[in-house]
Every structure is written in structure tokens, then in C-alpha cells.
C-alpha positions in Angstrom: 0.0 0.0 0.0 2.7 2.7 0.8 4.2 1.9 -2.9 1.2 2.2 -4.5 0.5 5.8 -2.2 4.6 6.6 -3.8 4.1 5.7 -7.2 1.0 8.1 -7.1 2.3 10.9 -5.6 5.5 11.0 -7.5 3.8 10.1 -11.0 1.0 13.6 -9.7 3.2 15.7 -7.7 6.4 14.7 -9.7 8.1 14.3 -6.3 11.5 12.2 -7.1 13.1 9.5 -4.4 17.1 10.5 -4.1 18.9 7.8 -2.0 21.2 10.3 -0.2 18.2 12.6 0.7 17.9 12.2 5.3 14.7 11.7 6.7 13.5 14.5 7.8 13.9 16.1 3.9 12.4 13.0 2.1 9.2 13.3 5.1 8.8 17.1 4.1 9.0 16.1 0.2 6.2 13.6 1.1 4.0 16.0 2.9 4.1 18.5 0.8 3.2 16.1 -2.0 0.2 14.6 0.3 -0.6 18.1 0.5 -0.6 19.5 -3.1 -2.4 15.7 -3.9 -6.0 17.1 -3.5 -5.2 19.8 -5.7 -4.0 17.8 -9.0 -7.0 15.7 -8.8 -9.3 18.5 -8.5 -7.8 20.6 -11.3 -8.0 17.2 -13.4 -11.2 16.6 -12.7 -12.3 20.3 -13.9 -10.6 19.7 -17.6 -13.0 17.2 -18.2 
């Protein structure tokens, strides 16, 4: 389930995984991506 939730938000929010990035960066890079998620979907949802 986490992968999947990954694969999402980096495929939407175009977040990118660097090996060398420390936790805390790589949990602000995710919430910042959880947060802008919401956004994307609505903004795709409206083009239709």
C-alpha cells in the first residue's frame, strides 16, 4: 500500500526519491506532496 500511495504521488506531484536525501527532507518532500495531492486531482477533474 505505501508503494502504490509513492508511485502516485510521485507520478501527480512529480516528487522524485534520491537515495542520499535524510529523513526528515524525504518526510517534508512527502507532505508537501500529500498536501498538493487534493489539488491535482481537482484541477483534473475540472478539464474534463
Amino acid at each position: 500500500m505505501i508503494e502504490s500511495v509513492n508511485d502516485e504521488l510521485k507520478n501527480f506531484c512529480q516528487i522524485q526519491h534520491i537515495i542520499h536525501r535524510n529523513f526528515f527532507n524525504w518526510a517534508i518532500n512527502l507532505l508537501s506532496g500529500s498536501v498538493a495531492f487534493p489539488f491535482f486531482l481537482s484541477e483534473s477533474y475540472s478539464m474534463m
